[in-house]
NUGU-659441 format. One record per residue (C-alpha): residue number from 0; z, y, x. Coordinates in steps of 0.1 Angstrom, whole numbers, plus 5000, padded with zeros to 4 digits. Layout:
<pts>
+------+------+------+------+
: resi :   pz :   py :   px :
+------+------+------+------+
:  NUM :    Z :    Y :    X :
...
+------+------+------+------+
</pts>
This chain:
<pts>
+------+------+------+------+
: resi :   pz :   py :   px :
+------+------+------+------+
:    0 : 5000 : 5000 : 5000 :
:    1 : 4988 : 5030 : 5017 :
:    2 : 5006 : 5067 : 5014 :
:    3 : 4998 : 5091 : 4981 :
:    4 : 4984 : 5121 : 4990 :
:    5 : 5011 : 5135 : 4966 :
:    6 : 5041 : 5122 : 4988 :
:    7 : 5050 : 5130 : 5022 :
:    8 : 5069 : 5108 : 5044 :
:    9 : 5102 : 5125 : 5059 :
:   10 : 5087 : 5134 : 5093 :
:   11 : 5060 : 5149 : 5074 :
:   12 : 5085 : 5168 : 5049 :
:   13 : 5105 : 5179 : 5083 :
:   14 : 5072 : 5188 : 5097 :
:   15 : 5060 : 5209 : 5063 :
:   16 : 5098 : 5228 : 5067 :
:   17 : 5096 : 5238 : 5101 :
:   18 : 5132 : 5212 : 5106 :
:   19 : 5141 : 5191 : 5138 :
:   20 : 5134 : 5153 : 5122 :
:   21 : 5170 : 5148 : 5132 :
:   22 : 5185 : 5175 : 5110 :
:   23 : 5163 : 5167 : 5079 :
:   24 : 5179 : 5130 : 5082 :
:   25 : 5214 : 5140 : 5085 :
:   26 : 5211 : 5174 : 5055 :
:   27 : 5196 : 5144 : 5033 :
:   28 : 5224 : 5119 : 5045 :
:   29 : 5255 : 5149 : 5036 :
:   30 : 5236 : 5156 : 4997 :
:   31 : 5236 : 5120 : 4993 :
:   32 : 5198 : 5113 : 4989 :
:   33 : 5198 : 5087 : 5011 :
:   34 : 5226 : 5063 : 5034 :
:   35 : 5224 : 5047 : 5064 :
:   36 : 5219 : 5010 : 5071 :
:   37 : 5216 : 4985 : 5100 :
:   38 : 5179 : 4987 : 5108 :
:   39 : 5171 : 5023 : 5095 :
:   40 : 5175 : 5047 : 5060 :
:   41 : 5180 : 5036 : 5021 :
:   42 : 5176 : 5054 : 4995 :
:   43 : 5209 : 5063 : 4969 :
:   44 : 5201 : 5067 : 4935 :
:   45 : 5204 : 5103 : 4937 :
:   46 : 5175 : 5102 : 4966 :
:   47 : 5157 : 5081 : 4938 :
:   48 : 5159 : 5108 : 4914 :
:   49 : 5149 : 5137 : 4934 :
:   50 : 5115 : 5113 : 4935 :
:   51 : 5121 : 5092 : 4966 :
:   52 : 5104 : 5064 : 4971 :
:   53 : 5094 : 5032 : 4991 :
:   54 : 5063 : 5029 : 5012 :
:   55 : 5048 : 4997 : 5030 :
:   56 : 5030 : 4998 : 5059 :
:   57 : 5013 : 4970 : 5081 :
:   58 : 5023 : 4992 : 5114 :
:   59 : 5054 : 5011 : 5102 :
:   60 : 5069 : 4986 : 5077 :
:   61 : 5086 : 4997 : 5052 :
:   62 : 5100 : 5035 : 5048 :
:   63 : 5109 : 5063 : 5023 :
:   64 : 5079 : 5089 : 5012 :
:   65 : 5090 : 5124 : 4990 :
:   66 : 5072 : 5145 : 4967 :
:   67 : 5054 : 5170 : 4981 :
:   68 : 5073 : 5193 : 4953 :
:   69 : 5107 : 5186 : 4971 :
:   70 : 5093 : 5216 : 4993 :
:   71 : 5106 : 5241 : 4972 :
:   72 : 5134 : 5225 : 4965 :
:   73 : 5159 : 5252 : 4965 :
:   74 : 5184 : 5230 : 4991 :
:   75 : 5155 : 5222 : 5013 :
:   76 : 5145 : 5255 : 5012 :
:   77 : 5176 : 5266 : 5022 :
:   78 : 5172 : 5246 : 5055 :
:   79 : 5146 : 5268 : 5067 :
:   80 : 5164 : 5302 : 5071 :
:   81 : 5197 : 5276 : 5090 :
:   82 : 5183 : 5262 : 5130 :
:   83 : 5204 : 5239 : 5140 :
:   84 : 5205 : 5235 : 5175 :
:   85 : 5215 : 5206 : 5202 :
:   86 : 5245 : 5207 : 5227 :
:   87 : 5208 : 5214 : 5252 :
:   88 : 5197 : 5243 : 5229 :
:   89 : 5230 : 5260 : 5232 :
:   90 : 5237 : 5251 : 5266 :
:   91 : 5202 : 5268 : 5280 :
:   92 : 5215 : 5298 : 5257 :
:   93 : 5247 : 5298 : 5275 :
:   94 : 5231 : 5292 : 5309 :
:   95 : 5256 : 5259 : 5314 :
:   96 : 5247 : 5220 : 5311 :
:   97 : 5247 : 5203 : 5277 :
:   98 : 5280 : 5177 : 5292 :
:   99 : 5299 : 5216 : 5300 :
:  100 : 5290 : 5230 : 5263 :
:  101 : 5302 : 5198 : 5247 :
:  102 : 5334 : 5198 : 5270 :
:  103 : 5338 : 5238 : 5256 :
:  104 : 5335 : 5226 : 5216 :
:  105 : 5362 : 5198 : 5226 :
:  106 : 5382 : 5225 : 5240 :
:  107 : 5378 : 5248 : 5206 :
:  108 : 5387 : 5213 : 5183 :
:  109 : 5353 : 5216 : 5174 :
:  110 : 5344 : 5183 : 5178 :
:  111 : 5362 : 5150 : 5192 :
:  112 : 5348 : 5122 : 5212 :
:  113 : 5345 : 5085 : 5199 :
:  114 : 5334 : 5051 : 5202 :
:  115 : 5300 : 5064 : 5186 :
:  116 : 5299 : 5094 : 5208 :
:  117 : 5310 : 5124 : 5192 :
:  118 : 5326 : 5133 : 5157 :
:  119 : 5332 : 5168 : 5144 :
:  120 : 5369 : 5182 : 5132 :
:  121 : 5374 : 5196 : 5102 :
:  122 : 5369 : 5227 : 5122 :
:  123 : 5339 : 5219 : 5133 :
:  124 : 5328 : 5209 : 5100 :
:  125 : 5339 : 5247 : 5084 :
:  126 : 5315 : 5255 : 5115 :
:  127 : 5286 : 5238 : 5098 :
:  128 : 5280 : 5210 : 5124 :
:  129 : 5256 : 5180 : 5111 :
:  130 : 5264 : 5143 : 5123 :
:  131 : 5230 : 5129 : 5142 :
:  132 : 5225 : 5094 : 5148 :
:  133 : 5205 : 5086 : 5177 :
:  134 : 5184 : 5050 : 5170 :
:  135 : 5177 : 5049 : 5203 :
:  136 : 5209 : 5048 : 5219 :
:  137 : 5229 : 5038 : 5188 :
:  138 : 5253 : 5072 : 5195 :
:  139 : 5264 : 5096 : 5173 :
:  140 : 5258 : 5132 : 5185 :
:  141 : 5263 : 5168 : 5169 :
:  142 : 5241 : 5198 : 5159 :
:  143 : 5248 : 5232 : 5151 :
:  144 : 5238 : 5262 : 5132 :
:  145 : 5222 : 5290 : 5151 :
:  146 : 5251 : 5313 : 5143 :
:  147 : 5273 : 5297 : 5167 :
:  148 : 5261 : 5313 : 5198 :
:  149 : 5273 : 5344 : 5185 :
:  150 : 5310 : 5328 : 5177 :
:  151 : 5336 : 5348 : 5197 :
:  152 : 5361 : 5322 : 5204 :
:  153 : 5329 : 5305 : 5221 :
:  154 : 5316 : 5335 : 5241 :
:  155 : 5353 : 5340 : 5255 :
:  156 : 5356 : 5305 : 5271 :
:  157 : 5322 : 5303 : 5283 :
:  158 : 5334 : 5336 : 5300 :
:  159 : 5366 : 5325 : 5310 :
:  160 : 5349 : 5298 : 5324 :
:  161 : 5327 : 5311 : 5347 :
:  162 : 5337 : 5315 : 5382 :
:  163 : 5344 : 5353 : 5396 :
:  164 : 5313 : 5368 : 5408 :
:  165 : 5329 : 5393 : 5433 :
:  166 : 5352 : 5368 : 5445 :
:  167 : 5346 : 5342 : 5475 :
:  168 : 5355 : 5309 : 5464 :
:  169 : 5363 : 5295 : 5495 :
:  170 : 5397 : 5276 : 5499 :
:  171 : 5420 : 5306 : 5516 :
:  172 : 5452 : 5299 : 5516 :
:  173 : 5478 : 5330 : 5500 :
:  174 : 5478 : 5357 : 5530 :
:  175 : 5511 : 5367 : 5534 :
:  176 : 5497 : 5396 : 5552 :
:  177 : 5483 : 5408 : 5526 :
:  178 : 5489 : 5438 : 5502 :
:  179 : 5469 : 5427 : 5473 :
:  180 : 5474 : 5391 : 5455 :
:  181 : 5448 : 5380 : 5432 :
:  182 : 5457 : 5354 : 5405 :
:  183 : 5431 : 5334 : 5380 :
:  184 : 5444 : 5322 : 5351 :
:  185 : 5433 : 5286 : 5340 :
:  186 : 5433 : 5274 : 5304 :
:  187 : 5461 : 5253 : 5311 :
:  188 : 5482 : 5284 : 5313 :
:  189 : 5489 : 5282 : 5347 :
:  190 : 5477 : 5315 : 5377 :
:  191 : 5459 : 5303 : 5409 :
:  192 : 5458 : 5324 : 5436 :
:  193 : 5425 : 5308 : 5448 :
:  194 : 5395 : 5311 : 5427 :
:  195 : 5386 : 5274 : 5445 :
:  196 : 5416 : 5258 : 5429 :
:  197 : 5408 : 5273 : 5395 :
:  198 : 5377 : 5266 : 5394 :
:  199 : 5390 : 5226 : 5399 :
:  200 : 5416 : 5230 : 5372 :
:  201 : 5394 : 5246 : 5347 :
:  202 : 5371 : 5212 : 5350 :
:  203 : 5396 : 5189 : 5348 :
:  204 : 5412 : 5205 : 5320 :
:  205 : 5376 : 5209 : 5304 :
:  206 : 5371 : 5171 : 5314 :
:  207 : 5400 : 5158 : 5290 :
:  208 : 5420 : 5148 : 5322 :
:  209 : 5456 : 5148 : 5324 :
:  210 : 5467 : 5165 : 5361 :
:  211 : 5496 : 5178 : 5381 :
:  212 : 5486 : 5207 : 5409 :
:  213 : 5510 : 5207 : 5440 :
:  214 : 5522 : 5170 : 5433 :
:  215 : 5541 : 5151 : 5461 :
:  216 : 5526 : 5122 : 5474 :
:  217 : 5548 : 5086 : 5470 :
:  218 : 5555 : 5082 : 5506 :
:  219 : 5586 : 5089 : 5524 :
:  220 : 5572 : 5123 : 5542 :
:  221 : 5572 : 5152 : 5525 :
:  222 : 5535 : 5166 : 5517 :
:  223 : 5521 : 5177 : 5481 :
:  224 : 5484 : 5173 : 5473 :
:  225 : 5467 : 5196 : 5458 :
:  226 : 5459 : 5179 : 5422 :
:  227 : 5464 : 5144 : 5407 :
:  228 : 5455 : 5127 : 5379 :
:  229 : 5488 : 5105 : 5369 :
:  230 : 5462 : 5081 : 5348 :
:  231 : 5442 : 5071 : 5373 :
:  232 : 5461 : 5075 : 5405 :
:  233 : 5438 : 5098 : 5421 :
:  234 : 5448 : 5125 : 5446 :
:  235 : 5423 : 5155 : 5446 :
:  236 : 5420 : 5173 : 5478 :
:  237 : 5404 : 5208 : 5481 :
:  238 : 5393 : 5216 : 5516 :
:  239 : 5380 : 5251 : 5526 :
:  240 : 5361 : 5268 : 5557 :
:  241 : 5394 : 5297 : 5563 :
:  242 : 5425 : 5276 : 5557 :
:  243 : 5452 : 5289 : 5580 :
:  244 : 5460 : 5266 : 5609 :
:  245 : 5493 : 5258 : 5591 :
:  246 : 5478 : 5247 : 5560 :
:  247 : 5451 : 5230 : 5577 :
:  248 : 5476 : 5208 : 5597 :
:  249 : 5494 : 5198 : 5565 :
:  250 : 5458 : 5190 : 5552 :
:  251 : 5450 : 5170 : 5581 :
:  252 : 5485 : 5153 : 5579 :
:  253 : 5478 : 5143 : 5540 :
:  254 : 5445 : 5129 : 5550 :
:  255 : 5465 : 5106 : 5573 :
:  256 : 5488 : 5095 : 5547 :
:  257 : 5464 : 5093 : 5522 :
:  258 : 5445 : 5065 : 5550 :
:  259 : 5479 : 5048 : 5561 :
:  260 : 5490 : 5039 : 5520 :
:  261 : 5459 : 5034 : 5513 :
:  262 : 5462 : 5058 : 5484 :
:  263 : 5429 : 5067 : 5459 :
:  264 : 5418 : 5108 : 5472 :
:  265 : 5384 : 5128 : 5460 :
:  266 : 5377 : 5151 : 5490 :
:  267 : 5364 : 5186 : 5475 :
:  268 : 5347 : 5216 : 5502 :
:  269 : 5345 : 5248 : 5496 :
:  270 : 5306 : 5246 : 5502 :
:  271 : 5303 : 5218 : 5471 :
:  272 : 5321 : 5241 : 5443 :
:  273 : 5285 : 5256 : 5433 :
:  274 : 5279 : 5218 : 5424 :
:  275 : 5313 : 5211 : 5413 :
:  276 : 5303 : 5196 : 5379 :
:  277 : 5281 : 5172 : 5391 :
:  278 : 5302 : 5164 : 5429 :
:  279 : 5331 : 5158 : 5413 :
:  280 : 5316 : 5139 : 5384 :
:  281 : 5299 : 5116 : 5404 :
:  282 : 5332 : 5108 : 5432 :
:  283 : 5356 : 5101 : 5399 :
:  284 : 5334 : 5077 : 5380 :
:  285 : 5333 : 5059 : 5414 :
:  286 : 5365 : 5055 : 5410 :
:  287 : 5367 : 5043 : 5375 :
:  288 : 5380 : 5078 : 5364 :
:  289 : 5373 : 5082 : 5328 :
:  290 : 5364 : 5115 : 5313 :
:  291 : 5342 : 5137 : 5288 :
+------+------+------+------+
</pts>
């Protein structure tokens, strides 16, 4: 049975609205027009009403065609004046990765991760975000209305995010020579004084990561590392080009330890905090470190 010329299919309707396929799918999913099962979409009764049907195809098998009225149908016309965009769309808007925007919704209780991949919160819901299922991988992922890049809660953490422009990020110790002390404050309420060591505790805190800064390590000597995840007993060590030669002997000492106990550190330079998403990524799931 071939297609009526009177019918569209639902990558034709999404086509004809000027939709991602993806968003069609789910807006028809949330009014209840049709549900999803194991090997693709049904139709509900109400999707029967509204005039959807059931097509069979020799190469496509079976799948659901729509009147070509359901274009001015005042919900699907609706649709057009909303764009949803992707955790990529608004990532490239906010000039960050689509993994760091999804880490900033977590951190507004936007949305939550899952065994599926991700879920929104009631929040996110009020926000307007559209569950997507991915066929492909068999995830869950979200989509959002166009009106979120302009949500102020948003704009402040992306900008409390960023890393100072005026400020080197090398790992300098606190001059106690000197008159001026600058502090960065992280989101998990604590001050650094070096924008190095902020920028590492605004990624694990972004990463879902539980963390002590300045934690001693379990030997008999006494030395603190820099940052440890407690979960994963993992010491993370932040090494820069102008540490003092007092702080770089204690380094050098921790490294020892750290060899002789044969305890679990991620060595971070100064050079690598441009690439500090994906360095730091990469040496943690090494490690079996879990994260967003």
């Amino acid at each position: 049975m071939s297609q009526s010329f009177d019918s569209l299919s639902t990558s034709a309707l999404a086509r004809e609205l000027g939709l991602p396929l993806q968003q069609l799918f789910s807006t028809l999913r949330d009014y209840g027009w049709i549900r999803k099962i194991e090997d693709g979409w049904a139709l509900t009764g109400k999707g029967e009403f509204e005039g959807g049907r059931y097509i069979n195809s020799k190469r496509y098998g079976r799948y659901i065609v729509w009147p070509k009225t359901l274009l001015e149908h005042p919900l699907l016309q609706a649709l057009e004046h909303v764009q949803m965009l992707s955790s990529a769309a608004l990532g490239r808007h906010f000039g960050v990765t689509p993994r760091q925007i999804n880490r900033l919704l977590v951190a507004l209780g936007l949305m939550r991760s899952s065994r599926q991949g991700w879920s929104a919160t009631p929040l996110g819901h009020h926000c307007g975000a559209q569950l997507v299922h991915s066929q492909d991988s068999g995830m869950n992922h979200l989509i959002w209305p166009e009106a979120l890049v302009e949500n102020p809660a948003l704009e402040r953490l992306v900008a409390a995010c960023k890393p100072p422009e005026s400020v080197d990020t090398t790992v300098a110790e606190d001059d106690l020579f000197s008159a001026v002390v600058t502090e960065y404050r992280g989101l998990d309420g604590h001050c650094y004084h070096s924008a190095g060591r902020w920028q590492v505790a605004q990624w694990l805190y972004l990463a879902g990561l539980r963390y002590a800064v300045c934690h001693p390590l379990p030997v008999e000597e006494s030395s603190e590392a820099d940052f440890y995840l407690p979960d994963f007993s993992v010491f993370i060590e932040l090494w820069g080009g102008e540490d003092h030669p007092d702080a770089l002997a204690a380094r050098l000492t921790r490294q020892d330890l750290y060899h002789r106990h044969q305890l679990e550190v991620v060595d971070i330079h100064a050079d690598e905090l441009p690439q500090l998403d994906d360095v730091l990524s990469r040496r943690l799931q090494d490690l079996g470190v879990d994260f967003y």
